[in-house]
N, C-alpha and C positions, 0 to 999 in steps of 0.2 A: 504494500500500500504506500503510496505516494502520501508526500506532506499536501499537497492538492487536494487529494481525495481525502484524506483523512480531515482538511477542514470543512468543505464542504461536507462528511458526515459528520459536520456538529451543529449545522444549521435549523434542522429540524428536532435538537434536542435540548433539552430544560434540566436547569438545576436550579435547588432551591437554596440558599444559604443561611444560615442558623449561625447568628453568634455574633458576638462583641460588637457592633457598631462603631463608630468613631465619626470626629472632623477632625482631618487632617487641613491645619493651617498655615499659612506662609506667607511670612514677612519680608519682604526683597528691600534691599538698598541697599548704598551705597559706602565702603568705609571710608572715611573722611581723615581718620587720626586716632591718636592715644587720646581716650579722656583725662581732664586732668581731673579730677577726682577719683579715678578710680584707674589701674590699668587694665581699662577694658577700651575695645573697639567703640568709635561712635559711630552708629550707622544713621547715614540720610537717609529716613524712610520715602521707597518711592508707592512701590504697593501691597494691598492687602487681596491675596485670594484664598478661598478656601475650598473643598475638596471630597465625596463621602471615603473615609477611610475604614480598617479594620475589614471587616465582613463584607461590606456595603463594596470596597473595591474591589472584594473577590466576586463580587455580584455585577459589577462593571466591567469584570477580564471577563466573565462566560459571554456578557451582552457584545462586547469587542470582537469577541473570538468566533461570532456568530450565531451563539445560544441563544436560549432565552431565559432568565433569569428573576428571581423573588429575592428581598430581601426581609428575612425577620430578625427582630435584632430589642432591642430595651432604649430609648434615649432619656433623658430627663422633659420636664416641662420647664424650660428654660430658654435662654435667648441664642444659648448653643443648636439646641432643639430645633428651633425655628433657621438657623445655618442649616443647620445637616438636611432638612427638609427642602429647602433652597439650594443646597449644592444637588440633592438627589432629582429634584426636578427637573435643576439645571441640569444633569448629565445625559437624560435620558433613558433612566432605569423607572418604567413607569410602576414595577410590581413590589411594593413594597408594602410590607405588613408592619408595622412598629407597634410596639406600646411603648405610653410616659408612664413614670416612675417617678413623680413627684419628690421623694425622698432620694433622689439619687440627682447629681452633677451629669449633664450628656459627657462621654471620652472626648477631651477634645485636645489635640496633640498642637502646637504650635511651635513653628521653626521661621528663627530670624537667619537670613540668607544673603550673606554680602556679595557684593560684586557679580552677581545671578550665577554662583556656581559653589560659593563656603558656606556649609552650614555651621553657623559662631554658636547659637545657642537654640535647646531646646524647654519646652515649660510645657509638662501634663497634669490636664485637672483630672482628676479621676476619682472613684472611689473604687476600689475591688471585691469589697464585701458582696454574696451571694445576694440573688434578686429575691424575695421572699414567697411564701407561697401564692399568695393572690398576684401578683406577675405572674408566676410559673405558669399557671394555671391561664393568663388572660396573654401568654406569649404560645401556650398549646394551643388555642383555639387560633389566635393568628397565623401559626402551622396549619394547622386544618383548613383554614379558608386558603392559604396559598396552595395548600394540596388541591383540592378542589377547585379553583382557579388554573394552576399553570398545569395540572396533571402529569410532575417532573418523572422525569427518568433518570436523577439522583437525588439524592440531599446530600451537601458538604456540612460541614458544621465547622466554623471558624474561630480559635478558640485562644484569644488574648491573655486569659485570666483577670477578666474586668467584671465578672460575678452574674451573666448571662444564659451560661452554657452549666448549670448542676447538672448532680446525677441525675435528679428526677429527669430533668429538660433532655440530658443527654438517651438515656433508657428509653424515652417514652418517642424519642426522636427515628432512635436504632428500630424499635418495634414499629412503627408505621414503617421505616424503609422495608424492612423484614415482608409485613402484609401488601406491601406494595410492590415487592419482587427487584427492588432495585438498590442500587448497591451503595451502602452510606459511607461515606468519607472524610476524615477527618483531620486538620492540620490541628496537629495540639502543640501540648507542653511535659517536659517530663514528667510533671505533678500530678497532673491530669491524665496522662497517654492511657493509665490502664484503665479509664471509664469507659474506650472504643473498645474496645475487648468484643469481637466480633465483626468488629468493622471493615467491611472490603479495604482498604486502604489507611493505614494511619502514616502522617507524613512529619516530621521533625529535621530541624538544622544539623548541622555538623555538632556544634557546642552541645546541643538538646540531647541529641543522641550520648553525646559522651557523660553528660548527668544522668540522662538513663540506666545507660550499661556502667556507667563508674570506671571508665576505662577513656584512653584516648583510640581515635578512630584516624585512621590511614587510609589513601586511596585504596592503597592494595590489602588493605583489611575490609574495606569499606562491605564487600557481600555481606561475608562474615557477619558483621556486625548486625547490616539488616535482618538476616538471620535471626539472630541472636535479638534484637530489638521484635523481631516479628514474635518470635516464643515470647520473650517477657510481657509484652502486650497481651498476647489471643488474640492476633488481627489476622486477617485472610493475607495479607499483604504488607510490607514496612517499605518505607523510604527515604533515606539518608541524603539529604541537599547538600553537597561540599562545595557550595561558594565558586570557588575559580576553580576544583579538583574536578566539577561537573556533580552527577547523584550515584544515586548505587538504589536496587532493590535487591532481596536476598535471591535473584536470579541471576542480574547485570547490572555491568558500569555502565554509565552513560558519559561519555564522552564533553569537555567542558568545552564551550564557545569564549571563542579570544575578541576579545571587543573592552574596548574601552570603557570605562565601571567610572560614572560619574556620582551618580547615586543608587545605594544598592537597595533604598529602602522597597518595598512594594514588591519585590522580585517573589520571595515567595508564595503574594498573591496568585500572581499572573501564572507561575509554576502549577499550584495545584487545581486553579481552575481550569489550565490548558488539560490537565487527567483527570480531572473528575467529566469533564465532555468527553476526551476518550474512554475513559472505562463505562459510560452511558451509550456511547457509540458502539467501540468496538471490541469492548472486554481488555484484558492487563495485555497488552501489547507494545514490544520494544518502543516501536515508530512514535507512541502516545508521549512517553517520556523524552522522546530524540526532539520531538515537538517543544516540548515544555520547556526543553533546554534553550530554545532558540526563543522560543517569543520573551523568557524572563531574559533573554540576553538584550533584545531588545528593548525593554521597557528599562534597564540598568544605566544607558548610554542618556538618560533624559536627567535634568533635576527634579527633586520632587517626585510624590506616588504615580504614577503615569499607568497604562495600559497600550498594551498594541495598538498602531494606527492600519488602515487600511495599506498604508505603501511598504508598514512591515511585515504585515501576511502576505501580502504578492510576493515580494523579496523571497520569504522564507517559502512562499510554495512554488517559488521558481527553480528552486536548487534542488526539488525534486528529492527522492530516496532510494537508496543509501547516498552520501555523498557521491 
Protein backbone atom coordinates (compact mmCIF):
# COMPACT_ATOMS: atom_id res chain seq x y z
CA UNK A 1 0.00 0.00 0.00
CA UNK A 2 1.19 3.38 -1.11
CA UNK A 3 1.32 6.43 1.34
CA UNK A 4 -1.53 7.64 -1.43
CA UNK A 5 -3.65 5.01 -0.94
CA UNK A 6 -3.20 4.74 2.58
CA UNK A 7 -4.51 8.51 2.93
CA UNK A 8 -7.17 8.49 0.82
CA UNK A 9 -8.33 5.35 3.10
CA UNK A 10 -8.64 7.70 5.89
CA UNK A 11 -11.13 9.89 4.20
CA UNK A 12 -14.13 8.09 4.96
CA UNK A 13 -13.04 7.31 8.50
CA UNK A 14 -13.96 8.90 12.08
CA UNK A 15 -12.22 9.07 15.39
CA UNK A 16 -13.47 10.20 18.24
CA UNK A 17 -11.01 11.90 20.88
CA UNK A 18 -11.40 11.68 24.61
CA UNK A 19 -9.38 13.75 26.91
CA UNK A 20 -7.59 16.70 28.34
CA UNK A 21 -8.50 19.73 26.21
CA UNK A 22 -6.28 22.75 26.39
CA UNK A 23 -5.44 26.52 24.76
CA UNK A 24 -2.47 26.58 23.54
CA UNK A 25 -1.39 30.32 23.48
CA UNK A 26 1.24 32.46 21.94
CA UNK A 27 2.93 35.54 22.54
CA UNK A 28 5.29 36.73 19.53
CA UNK A 29 7.65 39.75 19.74
CA UNK A 30 10.39 41.06 19.54
CA UNK A 31 13.72 41.03 21.94
CA UNK A 32 14.64 44.46 22.33
CA UNK A 33 17.55 44.17 25.34
CA UNK A 34 18.43 43.04 28.85
CA UNK A 35 15.90 44.48 31.34
CA UNK A 36 17.30 46.51 33.80
CA UNK A 37 15.52 45.39 36.42
CA UNK A 38 15.80 42.17 36.20
CA UNK A 39 18.16 39.84 33.68
CA UNK A 40 15.59 38.82 31.63
CA UNK A 41 14.73 39.59 27.99
CA UNK A 42 12.40 42.42 27.19
CA UNK A 43 10.11 41.46 24.49
CA UNK A 44 8.04 44.08 22.20
CA UNK A 45 4.89 42.45 22.06
CA UNK A 46 3.74 42.26 18.57
CA UNK A 47 0.97 39.43 18.74
CA UNK A 48 -1.54 37.52 20.45
CA UNK A 49 -2.86 34.14 19.00
CA UNK A 50 -4.38 31.21 20.35
CA UNK A 51 -4.85 27.60 19.31
CA UNK A 52 -7.22 24.35 20.43
CA UNK A 53 -4.43 22.25 22.02
CA UNK A 54 -4.10 18.83 24.12
CA UNK A 55 -6.87 16.43 22.61
CA UNK A 56 -8.61 19.16 20.68
CA UNK A 57 -5.33 19.20 18.39
CA UNK A 58 -5.25 15.58 18.00
CA UNK A 59 -8.83 16.05 16.94
CA UNK A 60 -7.48 18.77 14.23
CA UNK A 61 -4.59 16.17 12.91
CA UNK A 62 -7.43 13.38 12.17
CA UNK A 63 -9.67 16.47 10.48
CA UNK A 64 -6.08 17.51 8.55
CA UNK A 65 -5.24 14.08 7.79
CA UNK A 66 -8.63 13.66 6.14
CA UNK A 67 -10.84 12.02 8.82
CA UNK A 68 -13.58 13.10 10.57
CA UNK A 69 -13.37 13.94 13.97
CA UNK A 70 -15.22 14.66 17.67
CA UNK A 71 -13.90 16.25 20.37
CA UNK A 72 -14.94 15.48 24.11
CA UNK A 73 -12.94 16.97 26.56
CA UNK A 74 -13.83 19.07 30.33
CA UNK A 75 -13.05 23.04 29.88
CA UNK A 76 -13.90 25.56 32.76
CA UNK A 77 -16.74 28.25 32.45
CA UNK A 78 -14.31 30.82 32.15
CA UNK A 79 -12.95 33.52 29.78
CA UNK A 80 -10.27 30.78 28.61
CA UNK A 81 -13.50 28.68 27.86
CA UNK A 82 -14.89 31.20 25.64
CA UNK A 83 -10.99 31.14 23.60
CA UNK A 84 -10.99 27.57 23.27
CA UNK A 85 -14.47 27.74 21.89
CA UNK A 86 -13.37 30.42 19.52
CA UNK A 87 -10.10 28.98 18.60
CA UNK A 88 -12.37 25.48 17.94
CA UNK A 89 -14.72 27.22 15.65
CA UNK A 90 -12.18 29.12 14.33
CA UNK A 91 -10.25 25.99 13.18
CA UNK A 92 -12.99 24.13 11.78
CA UNK A 93 -13.45 21.12 13.92
CA UNK A 94 -17.31 21.44 13.99
CA UNK A 95 -17.86 18.01 16.20
CA UNK A 96 -17.30 18.98 19.43
CA UNK A 97 -18.85 17.76 22.75
CA UNK A 98 -17.55 19.67 25.92
CA UNK A 99 -18.65 20.10 29.33
CA UNK A 100 -17.99 23.23 31.85
CA UNK A 101 -16.73 22.57 35.03
CA UNK A 102 -17.34 25.57 36.86
CA UNK A 103 -14.97 24.47 39.66
CA UNK A 104 -12.20 23.99 37.55
CA UNK A 105 -9.59 26.76 35.45
CA UNK A 106 -9.85 25.63 31.31
CA UNK A 107 -5.77 24.06 30.56
CA UNK A 108 -4.43 26.97 29.05
CA UNK A 109 -0.78 26.75 28.05
CA UNK A 110 0.84 30.17 27.15
CA UNK A 111 4.32 30.71 25.31
CA UNK A 112 6.07 34.00 24.89
CA UNK A 113 8.04 33.69 21.54
CA UNK A 114 10.89 36.13 20.44
CA UNK A 115 12.11 36.81 17.37
CA UNK A 116 9.17 34.34 15.77
CA UNK A 117 11.37 31.34 16.34
CA UNK A 118 12.73 31.37 20.62
CA UNK A 119 10.51 30.04 22.97
CA UNK A 120 11.88 32.56 26.29
CA UNK A 121 9.08 31.46 28.41
CA UNK A 122 6.22 29.26 29.25
CA UNK A 123 3.18 29.84 32.14
CA UNK A 124 0.25 26.84 32.66
CA UNK A 125 -3.00 27.55 34.50
CA UNK A 126 -4.06 24.23 35.31
CA UNK A 127 -5.52 22.24 37.88
CA UNK A 128 -4.81 18.23 37.68
CA UNK A 129 -7.07 17.05 40.36
CA UNK A 130 -9.68 14.24 38.91
CA UNK A 131 -13.10 15.63 37.28
CA UNK A 132 -15.71 14.54 39.80
CA UNK A 133 -18.59 12.29 39.57
CA UNK A 134 -21.20 14.42 38.09
CA UNK A 135 -18.73 15.57 35.15
CA UNK A 136 -17.87 11.87 34.62
CA UNK A 137 -21.20 11.15 34.28
CA UNK A 138 -22.27 14.55 32.17
CA UNK A 139 -18.72 13.87 29.84
CA UNK A 140 -20.29 9.81 29.23
CA UNK A 141 -23.30 11.12 27.99
CA UNK A 142 -21.31 13.74 25.77
CA UNK A 143 -19.45 10.40 24.44
CA UNK A 144 -22.63 8.93 23.76
CA UNK A 145 -24.11 11.75 21.77
CA UNK A 146 -20.74 11.80 19.77
CA UNK A 147 -21.05 8.02 19.36
CA UNK A 148 -24.34 8.51 17.93
CA UNK A 149 -23.56 11.57 15.84
CA UNK A 150 -20.16 10.70 14.02
CA UNK A 151 -20.77 6.68 14.23
CA UNK A 152 -16.56 6.45 14.80
CA UNK A 153 -14.44 3.77 13.60
CA UNK A 154 -12.00 4.48 16.78
CA UNK A 155 -11.92 6.22 19.95
CA UNK A 156 -8.38 7.77 20.94
CA UNK A 157 -8.21 8.86 24.38
CA UNK A 158 -5.75 11.68 24.81
CA UNK A 159 -4.35 11.61 28.08
CA UNK A 160 -2.21 14.84 29.70
CA UNK A 161 -2.91 14.15 33.35
CA UNK A 162 -5.13 17.25 33.73
CA UNK A 163 -7.97 15.16 35.65
CA UNK A 164 -10.30 14.21 32.54
CA UNK A 165 -9.42 10.85 31.59
CA UNK A 166 -10.33 8.54 35.36
CA UNK A 167 -10.65 5.01 35.43
CA UNK A 168 -14.27 5.23 35.43
CA UNK A 169 -14.15 7.63 32.20
CA UNK A 170 -11.23 5.47 30.88
CA UNK A 171 -13.25 1.64 31.56
CA UNK A 172 -16.53 2.96 30.48
CA UNK A 173 -14.64 4.46 27.26
CA UNK A 174 -12.75 0.95 26.48
CA UNK A 175 -16.22 -0.80 26.81
CA UNK A 176 -18.22 1.18 24.39
CA UNK A 177 -15.13 0.65 21.84
CA UNK A 178 -15.26 -3.17 22.85
CA UNK A 179 -19.53 -3.10 21.83
CA UNK A 180 -18.75 -1.16 19.00
CA UNK A 181 -16.11 -3.60 17.55
CA UNK A 182 -13.58 -0.94 17.05
CA UNK A 183 -10.24 -0.47 18.30
CA UNK A 184 -9.42 2.01 21.34
CA UNK A 185 -6.22 3.85 21.53
CA UNK A 186 -4.51 5.57 23.75
CA UNK A 187 -1.60 8.07 24.08
CA UNK A 188 -0.90 8.03 27.98
CA UNK A 189 1.56 8.54 30.79
CA UNK A 190 3.41 6.14 32.65
CA UNK A 191 1.07 6.72 35.72
CA UNK A 192 -1.77 6.10 33.97
CA UNK A 193 -0.45 3.52 30.88
CA UNK A 194 -1.94 0.47 32.92
CA UNK A 195 -5.63 1.90 32.87
CA UNK A 196 -5.44 0.97 28.73
CA UNK A 197 -4.80 -2.42 29.73
CA UNK A 198 -6.74 -3.85 26.72
CA UNK A 199 -6.25 -1.30 24.43
CA UNK A 200 -5.41 -1.82 20.80
CA UNK A 201 -2.62 0.55 20.85
CA UNK A 202 -1.14 2.30 23.92
CA UNK A 203 1.55 4.96 22.70
CA UNK A 204 4.36 6.73 25.17
CA UNK A 205 7.63 8.82 24.55
CA UNK A 206 11.08 7.63 24.76
CA UNK A 207 11.53 9.25 28.52
CA UNK A 208 7.76 7.64 29.31
CA UNK A 209 8.65 4.40 28.21
CA UNK A 210 11.87 4.50 30.30
CA UNK A 211 9.61 5.40 33.78
CA UNK A 212 7.76 2.69 32.61
CA UNK A 213 10.06 -0.06 32.29
CA UNK A 214 12.61 1.69 34.90
CA UNK A 215 15.31 1.20 32.56
CA UNK A 216 16.93 3.32 29.75
CA UNK A 217 15.71 2.45 26.19
CA UNK A 218 18.08 2.37 22.92
CA UNK A 219 17.23 2.33 19.24
CA UNK A 220 18.44 -1.14 19.13
CA UNK A 221 16.79 -2.09 22.22
CA UNK A 222 13.86 -0.17 21.32
CA UNK A 223 11.45 -3.63 20.00
CA UNK A 224 12.53 -5.14 23.10
CA UNK A 225 11.29 -2.68 25.01
CA UNK A 226 7.88 -2.39 23.37
CA UNK A 227 7.75 -5.68 24.09
CA UNK A 228 8.26 -5.43 27.27
CA UNK A 229 6.10 -2.12 27.65
CA UNK A 230 3.29 -4.06 25.73
CA UNK A 231 3.28 -7.02 28.79
CA UNK A 232 3.58 -4.58 31.51
CA UNK A 233 0.59 -2.60 30.06
CA UNK A 234 -2.03 -5.64 28.68
CA UNK A 235 -2.27 -3.79 25.46
CA UNK A 236 -2.87 -5.54 22.04
CA UNK A 237 -0.02 -3.34 20.99
CA UNK A 238 2.91 -0.62 22.48
CA UNK A 239 4.77 2.13 20.84
CA UNK A 240 7.87 3.71 21.64
CA UNK A 241 8.36 7.58 19.82
CA UNK A 242 12.20 8.12 20.00
CA UNK A 243 12.31 11.73 18.83
CA UNK A 244 15.15 11.86 16.02
CA UNK A 245 15.86 7.62 16.63
CA UNK A 246 12.21 7.44 14.62
CA UNK A 247 9.52 4.78 16.91
CA UNK A 248 9.72 1.16 17.41
CA UNK A 249 6.54 -1.23 18.14
CA UNK A 250 7.31 -4.60 19.68
CA UNK A 251 7.36 -5.96 16.00
CA UNK A 252 9.56 -2.87 14.02
CA UNK A 253 11.61 0.04 13.99
CA UNK A 254 10.60 2.75 12.14
CA UNK A 255 12.97 4.59 10.42
CA UNK A 256 13.55 8.57 11.60
CA UNK A 257 12.86 11.41 9.15
CA UNK A 258 15.89 14.05 8.93
CA UNK A 259 14.25 17.41 8.62
CA UNK A 260 14.90 20.32 10.53
CA UNK A 261 13.16 20.38 14.28
CA UNK A 262 12.18 23.81 14.83
CA UNK A 263 9.54 23.18 17.22
CA UNK A 264 8.94 19.69 18.59
CA UNK A 265 5.85 20.43 20.40
CA UNK A 266 2.43 18.85 18.88
CA UNK A 267 4.47 16.15 17.18
CA UNK A 268 3.19 13.43 19.13
CA UNK A 269 -0.23 14.67 18.39
CA UNK A 270 0.00 14.43 14.76
CA UNK A 271 1.81 10.86 15.27
CA UNK A 272 -0.83 9.14 16.91
CA UNK A 273 -3.79 10.58 15.12
CA UNK A 274 -1.96 9.67 11.62
CA UNK A 275 -2.47 5.50 13.49
CA UNK A 276 -5.39 5.80 15.00
CA UNK A 277 -6.84 6.40 11.08
CA UNK A 278 -4.62 3.75 10.10
CA UNK A 279 -5.48 1.04 12.44
CA UNK A 280 -9.41 2.23 11.71
CA UNK A 281 -8.54 1.82 8.04
CA UNK A 282 -6.34 -0.68 7.65
CA UNK A 283 -5.47 -2.64 10.85
CA UNK A 284 -1.60 -2.59 12.62
CA UNK A 285 0.32 -2.19 9.44
CA UNK A 286 4.16 -1.19 9.00
CA UNK A 287 3.14 1.74 6.19
CA UNK A 288 0.55 3.23 9.19
CA UNK A 289 3.44 4.19 11.34
CA UNK A 290 6.13 4.88 8.04
CA UNK A 291 3.12 7.60 7.61
CA UNK A 292 3.03 8.82 11.12
CA UNK A 293 6.71 9.25 10.96
CA UNK A 294 6.50 11.71 8.03
CA UNK A 295 3.50 13.87 8.75
CA UNK A 296 4.88 14.50 12.73
CA UNK A 297 8.11 15.26 10.75
CA UNK A 298 6.26 17.71 9.02
CA UNK A 299 4.37 19.49 11.50
CA UNK A 300 8.16 19.67 13.67
CA UNK A 301 9.63 22.06 10.94
CA UNK A 302 6.62 24.86 11.88
CA UNK A 303 6.77 27.11 15.35
CA UNK A 304 4.00 26.44 17.55
CA UNK A 305 1.39 23.34 17.75
CA UNK A 306 0.76 23.03 13.97
CA UNK A 307 -0.83 20.07 11.85
CA UNK A 308 -0.22 18.94 8.33
CA UNK A 309 -1.16 21.33 5.56
CA UNK A 310 -2.47 20.02 2.26
CA UNK A 311 1.12 20.67 0.38
CA UNK A 312 2.53 18.36 3.15
CA UNK A 313 0.22 15.24 2.36
CA UNK A 314 0.95 15.75 -1.43
CA UNK A 315 4.70 15.82 -0.67
CA UNK A 316 4.48 12.82 1.45
CA UNK A 317 2.20 10.93 -0.85
CA UNK A 318 4.28 11.71 -3.80
CA UNK A 319 7.22 9.64 -2.54
CA UNK A 320 5.09 6.82 -2.61
CA UNK A 321 6.17 3.25 -0.66
CA UNK A 322 8.60 1.99 0.39
CA UNK A 323 11.11 4.71 -0.30
Amino acid sequence: MTFRELLRSFEDRSVLVLGDVMLDEYIYGTATRISPEAPVMVIRHRETSAVPGGAANVALNVLALGGHAAIIGVTGADAAAKDFQNAISNSGLGGNFLVQDPSRPTTRKTRVVANSAHQVLRIDQEVTEAIDRDVEAALLERLDSAIANQRPDAILASDYQKGCLTDFVISSAKARAHDLGIPFIANAKPSTAHRYAGAALVSLNKPESEALLGREIHREDAVRAAEDFKQVVGCHHALVTLSGDGMATEEFLVDPISVNVFDPAGAGDTAIATIALGLAAVGFQKTCFDLAAQTAGAVVQRIGVAVPTSEDLERIASRGYPF
